[in-house]
C-alpha positions as CSV (number, residue, x, y, z in Angstrom):
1,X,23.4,-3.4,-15.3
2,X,23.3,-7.6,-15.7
3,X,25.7,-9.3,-18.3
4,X,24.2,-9.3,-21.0
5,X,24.3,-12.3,-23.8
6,X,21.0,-13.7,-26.0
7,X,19.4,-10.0,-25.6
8,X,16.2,-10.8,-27.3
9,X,13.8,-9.3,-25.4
10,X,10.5,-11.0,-26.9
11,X,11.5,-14.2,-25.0
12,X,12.9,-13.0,-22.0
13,X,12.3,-14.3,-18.7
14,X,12.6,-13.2,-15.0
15,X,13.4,-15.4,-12.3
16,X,11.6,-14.8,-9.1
17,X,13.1,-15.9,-5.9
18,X,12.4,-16.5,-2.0
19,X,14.3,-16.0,0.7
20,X,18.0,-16.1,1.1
21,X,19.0,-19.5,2.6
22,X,15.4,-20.8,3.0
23,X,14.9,-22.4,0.3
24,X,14.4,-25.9,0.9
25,X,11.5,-24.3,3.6
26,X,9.2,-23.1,1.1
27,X,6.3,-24.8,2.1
28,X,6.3,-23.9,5.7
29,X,7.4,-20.3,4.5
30,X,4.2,-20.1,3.0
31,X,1.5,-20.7,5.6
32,X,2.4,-17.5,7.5
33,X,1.8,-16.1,4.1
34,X,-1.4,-17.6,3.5
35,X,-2.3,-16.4,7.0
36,X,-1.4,-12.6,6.5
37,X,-2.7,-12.6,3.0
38,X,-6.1,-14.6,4.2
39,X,-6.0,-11.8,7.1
40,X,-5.7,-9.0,4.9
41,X,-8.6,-9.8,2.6
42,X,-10.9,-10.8,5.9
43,X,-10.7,-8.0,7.7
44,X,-10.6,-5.6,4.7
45,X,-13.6,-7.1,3.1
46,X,-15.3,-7.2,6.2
47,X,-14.9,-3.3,7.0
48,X,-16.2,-2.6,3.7
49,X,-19.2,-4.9,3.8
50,X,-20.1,-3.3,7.4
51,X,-19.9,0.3,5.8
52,X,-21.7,-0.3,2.9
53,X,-24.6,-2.3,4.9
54,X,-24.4,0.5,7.9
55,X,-26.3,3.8,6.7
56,X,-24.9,5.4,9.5
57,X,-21.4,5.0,8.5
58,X,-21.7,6.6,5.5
59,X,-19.5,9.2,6.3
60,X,-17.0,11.3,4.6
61,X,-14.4,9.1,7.2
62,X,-15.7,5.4,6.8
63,X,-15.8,6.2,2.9
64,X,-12.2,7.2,3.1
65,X,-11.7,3.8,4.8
66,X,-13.0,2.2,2.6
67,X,-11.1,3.4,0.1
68,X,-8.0,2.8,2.4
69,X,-9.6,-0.8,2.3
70,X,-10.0,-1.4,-1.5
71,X,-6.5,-0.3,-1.5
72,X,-5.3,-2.7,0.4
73,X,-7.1,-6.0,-1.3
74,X,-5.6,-4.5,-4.9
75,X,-2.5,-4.3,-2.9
76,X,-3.0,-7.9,-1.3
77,X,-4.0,-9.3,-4.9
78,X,-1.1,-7.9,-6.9
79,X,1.8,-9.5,-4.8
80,X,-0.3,-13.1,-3.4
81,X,-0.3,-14.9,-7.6
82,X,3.5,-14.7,-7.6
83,X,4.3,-15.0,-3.3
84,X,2.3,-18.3,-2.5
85,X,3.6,-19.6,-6.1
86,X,7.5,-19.6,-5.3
87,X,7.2,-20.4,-1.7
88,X,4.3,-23.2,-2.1
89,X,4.7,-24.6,-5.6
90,X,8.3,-23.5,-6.0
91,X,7.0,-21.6,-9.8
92,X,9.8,-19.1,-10.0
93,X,9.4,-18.4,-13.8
94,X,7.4,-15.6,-15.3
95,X,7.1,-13.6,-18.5
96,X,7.9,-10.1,-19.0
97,X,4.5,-9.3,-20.1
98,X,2.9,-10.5,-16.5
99,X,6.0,-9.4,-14.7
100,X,5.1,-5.7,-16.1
101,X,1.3,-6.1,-15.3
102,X,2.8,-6.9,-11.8
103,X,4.8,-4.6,-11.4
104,X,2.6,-1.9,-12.6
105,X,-0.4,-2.6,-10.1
106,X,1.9,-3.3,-7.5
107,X,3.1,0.5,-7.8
108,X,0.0,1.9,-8.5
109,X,-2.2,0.8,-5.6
110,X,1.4,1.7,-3.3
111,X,0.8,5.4,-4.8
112,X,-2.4,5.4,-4.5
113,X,-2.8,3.9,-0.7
114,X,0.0,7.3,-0.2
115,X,-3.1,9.4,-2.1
116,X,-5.5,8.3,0.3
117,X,-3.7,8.7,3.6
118,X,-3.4,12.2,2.3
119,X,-6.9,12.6,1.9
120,X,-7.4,11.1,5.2
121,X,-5.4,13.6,6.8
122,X,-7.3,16.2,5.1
123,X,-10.6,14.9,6.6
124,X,-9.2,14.8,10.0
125,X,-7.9,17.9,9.7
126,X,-11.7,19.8,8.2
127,X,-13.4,17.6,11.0
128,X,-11.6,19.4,14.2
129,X,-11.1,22.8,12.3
130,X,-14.2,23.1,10.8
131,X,-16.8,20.9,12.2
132,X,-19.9,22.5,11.8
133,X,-18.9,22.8,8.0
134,X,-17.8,18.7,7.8
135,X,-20.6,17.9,6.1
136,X,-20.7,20.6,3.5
137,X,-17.3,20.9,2.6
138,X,-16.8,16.6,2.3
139,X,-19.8,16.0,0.3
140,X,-20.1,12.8,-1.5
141,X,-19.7,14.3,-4.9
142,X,-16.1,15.6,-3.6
143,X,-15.0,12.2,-2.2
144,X,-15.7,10.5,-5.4
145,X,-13.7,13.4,-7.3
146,X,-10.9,12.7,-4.7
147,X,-11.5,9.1,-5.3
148,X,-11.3,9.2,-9.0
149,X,-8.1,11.5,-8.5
150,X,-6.0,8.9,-6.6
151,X,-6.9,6.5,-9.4
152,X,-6.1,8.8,-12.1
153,X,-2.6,9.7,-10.2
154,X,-1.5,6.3,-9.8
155,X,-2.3,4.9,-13.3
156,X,-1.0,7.8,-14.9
157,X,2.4,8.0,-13.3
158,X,3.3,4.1,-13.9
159,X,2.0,3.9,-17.6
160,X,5.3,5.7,-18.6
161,X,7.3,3.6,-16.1
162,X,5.8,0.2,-17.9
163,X,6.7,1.9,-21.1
164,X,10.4,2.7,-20.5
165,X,11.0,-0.7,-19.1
166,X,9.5,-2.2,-22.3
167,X,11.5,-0.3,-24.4
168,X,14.8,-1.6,-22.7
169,X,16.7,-5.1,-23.6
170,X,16.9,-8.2,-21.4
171,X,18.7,-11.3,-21.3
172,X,17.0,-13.9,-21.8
173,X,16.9,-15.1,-18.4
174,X,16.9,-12.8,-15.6
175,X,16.8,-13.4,-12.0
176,X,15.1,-10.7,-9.7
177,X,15.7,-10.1,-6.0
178,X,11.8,-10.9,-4.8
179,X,9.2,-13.0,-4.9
180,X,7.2,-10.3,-7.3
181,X,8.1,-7.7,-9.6
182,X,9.2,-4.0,-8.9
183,X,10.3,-1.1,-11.0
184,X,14.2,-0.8,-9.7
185,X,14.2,-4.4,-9.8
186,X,13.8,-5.2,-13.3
187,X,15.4,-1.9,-14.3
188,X,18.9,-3.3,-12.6
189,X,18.3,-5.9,-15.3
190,X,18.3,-4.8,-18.5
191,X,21.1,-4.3,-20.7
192,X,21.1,-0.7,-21.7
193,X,21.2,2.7,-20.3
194,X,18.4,3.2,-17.4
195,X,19.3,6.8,-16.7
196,X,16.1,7.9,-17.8
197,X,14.5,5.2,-15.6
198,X,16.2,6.0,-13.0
199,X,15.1,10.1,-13.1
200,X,11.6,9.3,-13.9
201,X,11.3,6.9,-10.9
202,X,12.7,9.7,-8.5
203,X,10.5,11.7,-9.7
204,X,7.4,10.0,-9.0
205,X,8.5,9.3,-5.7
206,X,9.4,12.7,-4.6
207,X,6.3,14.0,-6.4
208,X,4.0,11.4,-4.3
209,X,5.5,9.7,-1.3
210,X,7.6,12.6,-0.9
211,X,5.2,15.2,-1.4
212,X,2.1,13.3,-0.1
213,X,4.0,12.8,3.8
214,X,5.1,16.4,3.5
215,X,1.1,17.5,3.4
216,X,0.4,15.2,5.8
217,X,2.8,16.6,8.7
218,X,1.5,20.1,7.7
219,X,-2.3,18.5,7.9
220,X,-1.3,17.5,11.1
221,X,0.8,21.0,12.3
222,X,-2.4,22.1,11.4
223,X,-4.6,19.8,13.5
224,X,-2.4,20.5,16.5
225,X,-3.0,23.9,16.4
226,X,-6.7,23.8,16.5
227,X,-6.8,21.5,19.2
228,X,-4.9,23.1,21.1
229,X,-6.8,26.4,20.8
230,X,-9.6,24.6,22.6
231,X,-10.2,25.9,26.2
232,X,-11.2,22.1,27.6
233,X,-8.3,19.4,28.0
234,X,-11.3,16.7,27.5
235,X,-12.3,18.4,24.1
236,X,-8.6,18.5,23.1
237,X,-8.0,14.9,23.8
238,X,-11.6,13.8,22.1
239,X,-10.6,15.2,18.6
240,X,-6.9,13.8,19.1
241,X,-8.4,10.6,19.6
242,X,-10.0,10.9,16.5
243,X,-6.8,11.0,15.1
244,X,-4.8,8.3,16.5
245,X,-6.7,5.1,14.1
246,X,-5.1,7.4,10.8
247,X,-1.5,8.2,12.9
248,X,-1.4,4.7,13.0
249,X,-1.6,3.4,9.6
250,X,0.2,6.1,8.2
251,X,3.0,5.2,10.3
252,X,2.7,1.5,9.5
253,X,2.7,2.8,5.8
254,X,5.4,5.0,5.8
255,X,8.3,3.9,8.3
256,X,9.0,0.2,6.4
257,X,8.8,2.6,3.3
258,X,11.8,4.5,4.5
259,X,13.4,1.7,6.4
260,X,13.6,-0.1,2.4
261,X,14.8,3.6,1.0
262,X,17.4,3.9,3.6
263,X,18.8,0.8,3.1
264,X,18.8,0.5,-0.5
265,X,20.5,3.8,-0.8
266,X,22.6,4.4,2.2
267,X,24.0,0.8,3.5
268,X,24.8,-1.0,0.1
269,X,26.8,-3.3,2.2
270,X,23.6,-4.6,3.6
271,X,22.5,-7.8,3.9
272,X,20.5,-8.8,0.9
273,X,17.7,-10.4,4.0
274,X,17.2,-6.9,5.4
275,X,16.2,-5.5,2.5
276,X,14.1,-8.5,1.5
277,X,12.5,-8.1,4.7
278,X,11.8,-4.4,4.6
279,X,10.1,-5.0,1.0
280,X,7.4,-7.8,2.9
281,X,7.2,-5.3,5.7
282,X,6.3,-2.8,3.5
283,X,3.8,-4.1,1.1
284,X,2.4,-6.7,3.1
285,X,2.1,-5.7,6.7
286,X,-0.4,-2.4,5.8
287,X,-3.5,-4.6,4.4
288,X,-3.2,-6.8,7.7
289,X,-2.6,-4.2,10.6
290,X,-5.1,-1.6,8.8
291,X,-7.9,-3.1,9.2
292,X,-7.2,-4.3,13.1
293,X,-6.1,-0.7,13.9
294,X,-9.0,0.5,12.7
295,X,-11.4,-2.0,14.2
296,X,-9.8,-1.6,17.5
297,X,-9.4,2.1,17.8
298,X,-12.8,3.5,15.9
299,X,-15.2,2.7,18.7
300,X,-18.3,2.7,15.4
301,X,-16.3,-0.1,13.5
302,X,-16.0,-1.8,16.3
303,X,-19.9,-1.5,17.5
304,X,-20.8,-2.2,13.9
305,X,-18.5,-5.3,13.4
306,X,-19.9,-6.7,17.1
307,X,-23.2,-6.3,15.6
308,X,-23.1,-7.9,12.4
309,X,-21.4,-11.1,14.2
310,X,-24.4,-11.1,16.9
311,X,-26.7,-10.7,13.3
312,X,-24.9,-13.7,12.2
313,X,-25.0,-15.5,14.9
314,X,-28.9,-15.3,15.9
315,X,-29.7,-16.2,12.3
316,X,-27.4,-19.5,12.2
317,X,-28.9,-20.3,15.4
């Protein structure tokens, strides 16, 4: 809880703040910034352009990406206002009111990226068990209703956390840990009991995180089990591979996730750097690498991106 004197909470402010030590480096701090965020929207924005203009990619899995995709640019968008204006402009100041509107999309599109992994493990997993059903099972109607879900999950879940913040007194300056706004944050900061706060933010990670990595590993149990039922190492390791673009974000998802959880409740001793660090990891190094990992690895982005770059080329020239 912060010391507490002026409590008025109609004229509070939160400090924002960079990184430990570096703060006379703040505008070299932010080009790699401005690179990874000019990365992120890029390559997402490209991979949804190429499967909205590509008929043949529209497929229960390349509309899952693209959801992935829009994801990450909400993701991107809700941390890049209040990033490039500490470390570029040196801005630190923000109201409560925006500092709650950041906060709240910044949590929202994090649940909702977990949502959509999940449903992304379910697609791989009707693909290899039920193949000749794909189609039937993942029609479009169904991936807008799992679309519309996410949404619904992650707005719903962080309305009450914006209201119990609200509710609570401030200081009337307050300086965060970050360069944006997040819910244990701000809640270290008010001046008043945050035990309900505190439950209702466990909650809604063990009820999504939590719950949404536990499906996922059975998903994937699942998966393994099928595949290896198949007679023909070459089939087996053709519907792995189909696998291995979704392994791989959901592991760049997931393990700075629990990196930042381990450290924040097991080595309070820490260094306040590591943590930083595992919190720029962790919402910040997802939009980039997705989009790469899945141009790379899903040999019908990849011919599809080559293509529309030929495209572009022979009509400049």
């Amino acid at each position: 809880m912060s010391t507490c004197n002026e409590t008025n909470i109609s004229r509070t402010t939160f400090l924002l703040a960079g990184i430990p030590g570096l703060e006379d480096f703040g505008p070299w701090i932010s080009i790699p910034f401005c690179s990874i965020y000019l990365v992120a929207i890029l390559g997402n924005g490209l991979i949804l352009l190429v499967i909205k203009t590509q008929k043949s990619l529209h497929q229960p899995m390349y509309l899952f990406l693209s959801m992935l995709c829009v994801t990450d640019l909400g993701l991107s968008a809700s941390t890049l206002p209040t990033v490039l204006s500490v470390f570029l402009f040196n801005t630190r100041e923000i109201d409560m009111d925006l500092c709650l509107a950041q906060l709240f999309f910044i949590h929202t599109f994090t649940i909702t990226e977990s949502s959509v992994l999940l449903a992304m493990a379910f697609d791989r997993f009707v693909a290899i068990r039920h193949p000749l059903r794909y189609a039937s099972i993942l029609t479009s109607a169904r991936i807008g209703n799992i679309g519309l879900a996410t949404i619904i999950r992650g707005i719903g879940l962080h309305i009450p956390v914006v209201l119990l913040l609200k509710r609570l007194p401030y200081s009337k300056i307050q300086p965060l840990s970050y360069s944006y706004c997040l819910h244990p944050d701000m809640m270290k900061m008010a001046c008043a009991d945050t035990t309900p706060n505190s439950y209702y933010g466990l909650f809604i990670v063990l009820s999504t995180v939590g719950l949404d990595s536990v499906l996922i590993v059975l998903s994937y149990v699942m998966i393994l089990k099928t595949v290896l039922s198949l007679t023909s190492w070459r089939e087996r390791l053709k519907a792995l591979n189909t696998c291995v673009s979704h392994i791989s974000v959901t592991l760049l998802f997931y393990i700075p996730l629990v990196c930042l959880s381990m450290i924040s409740r097991f080595m309070k001793n820490a260094l306040p750097l590591s943590q930083i660090l595992s919190t720029y990891l962790h919402l910040l190094l997802p939009p980039v690498l997705n989009p790469i990992v899945y141009s790379i690895k899903t040999k019908e982005i990849r011919k599809q991106i080559t293509k529309f770059f030929q495209k572009y080329s022979t009509k400049r020239l």
